[in-house]
N, C-alpha and C positions, 0 to 999 in steps of 0.2 A: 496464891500470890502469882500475879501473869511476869512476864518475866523484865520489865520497864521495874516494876516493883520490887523486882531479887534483884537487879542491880544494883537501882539506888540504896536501896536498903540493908540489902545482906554485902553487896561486891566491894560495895563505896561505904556506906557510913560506919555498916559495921566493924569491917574491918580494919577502916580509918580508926577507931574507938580503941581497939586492938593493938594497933601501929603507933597510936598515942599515948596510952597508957605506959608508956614505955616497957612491955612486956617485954618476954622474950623473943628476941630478936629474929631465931629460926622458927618458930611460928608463924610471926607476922611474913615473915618469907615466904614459910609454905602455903598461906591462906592468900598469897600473891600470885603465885605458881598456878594452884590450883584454879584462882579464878582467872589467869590465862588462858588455860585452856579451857576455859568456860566460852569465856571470851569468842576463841576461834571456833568452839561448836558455833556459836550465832551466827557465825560466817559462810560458813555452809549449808547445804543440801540438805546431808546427812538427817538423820535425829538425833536428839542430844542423848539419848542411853546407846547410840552406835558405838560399836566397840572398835576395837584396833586404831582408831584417829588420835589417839592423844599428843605422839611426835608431831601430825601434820598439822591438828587443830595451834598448838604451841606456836609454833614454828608461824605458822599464816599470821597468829595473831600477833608476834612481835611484830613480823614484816608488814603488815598492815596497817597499823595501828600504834607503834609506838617510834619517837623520834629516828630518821636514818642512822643516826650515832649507832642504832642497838645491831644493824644490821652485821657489821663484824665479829659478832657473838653469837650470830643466829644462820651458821654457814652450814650449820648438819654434821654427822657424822666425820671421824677423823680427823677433826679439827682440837687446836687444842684449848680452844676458851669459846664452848659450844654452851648458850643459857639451857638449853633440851636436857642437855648429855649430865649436863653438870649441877642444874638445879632439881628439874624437871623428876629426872630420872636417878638422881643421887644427892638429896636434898641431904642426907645423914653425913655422907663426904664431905660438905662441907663443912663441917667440924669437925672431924679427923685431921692429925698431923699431913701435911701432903698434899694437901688439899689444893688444888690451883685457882680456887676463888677466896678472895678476902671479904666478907661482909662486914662492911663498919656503920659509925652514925655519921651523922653531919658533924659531929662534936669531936672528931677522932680525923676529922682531912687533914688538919693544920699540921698536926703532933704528925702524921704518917708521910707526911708530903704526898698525900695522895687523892685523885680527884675519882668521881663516876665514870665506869668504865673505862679507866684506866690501865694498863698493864704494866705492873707496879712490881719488885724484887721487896718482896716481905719477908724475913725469916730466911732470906736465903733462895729464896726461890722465885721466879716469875709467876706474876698472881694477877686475874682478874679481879680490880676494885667493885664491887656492891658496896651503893650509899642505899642503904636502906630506905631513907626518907626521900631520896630523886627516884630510887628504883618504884615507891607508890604513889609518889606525884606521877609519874610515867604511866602507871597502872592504874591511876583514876583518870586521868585524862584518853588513855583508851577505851575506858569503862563509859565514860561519856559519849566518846565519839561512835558507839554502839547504840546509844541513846538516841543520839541525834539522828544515824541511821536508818531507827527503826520509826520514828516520830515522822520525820521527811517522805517516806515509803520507798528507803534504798534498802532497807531488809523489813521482810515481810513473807507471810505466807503461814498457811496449815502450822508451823514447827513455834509460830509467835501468838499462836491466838491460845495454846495450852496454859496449863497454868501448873507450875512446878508444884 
């Protein structure tokens, strides 16, 4: 499969199917995450089995690729509502007690008074809002714009003629 075809296919539809079905919810999270940083390997140089890139591939591909909104989530280390720090790299944290992200549906903003990317006092605590279903409207719309990317001949090269 060349990699125009793992997107639409595996990045986007499949796990739209996933995200629809109304599975579980950190799932559809994690198979969001991961194909983040998929995402930002395409951005790069690198090849995509290059090791140690996973923070910077992450990181680019918010900054790049999805709404400025996202960019106060995406400051790096020492911050305290980092999507790397927090999704990325402690996907399990966010469902532990403590946890400083809220992941909800669309079905749950009204009842919480709370919106996408918001930073919200849930349970007593200051929390970044995750809407599930804006967080992968967000993540196929980057998913495209990788698409469009590589279609137009703004990424290209050796790393896109392979076939996963």
């Amino acid at each position: 499969m060349n990699i125009l075809d793992f997107i639409q296919k595996v990045l986007i539809n499949e796990f739209k199917e996933i995200q629809q079905n109304k599975g579980d919810r950190f799932i559809s999270l994690n198979l969001i995450c991961l194909g983040i940083e998929f995402l930002g390997a395409c951005l790069d140089s690198e090849p995509f089995s290059a090791k140690g890139l996973s923070a910077p591939r992450f990181r680019r591909a918010i900054y790049d690729l999805f709404p400025t909104s996202y960019q106060k989530v995406n400051q790096g280390s020492g911050k305290l509502f980092d999507l790397y720090e927090n999704l990325r790299c402690g996907l399990f944290l966010v469902i532990l007690p403590g946890s400083p992200l809220a992941l909800i549906q669309r079905s749950e903003e009204e009842k919480l008074d709370a919106h996408h990317l918001d930073i919200k006092e849930i349970q007593g605590m200051d929390r970044l809002v995750l809407v599930l279903e804006n967080f992968f409207d967000d993540y196929e719309g980057a998913c495209k714009e990788i698409i469009a990317r590589m279609r137009d001949g703004r990424l290209g090269g050796r790393k896109f003629g392979e076939d996963l």
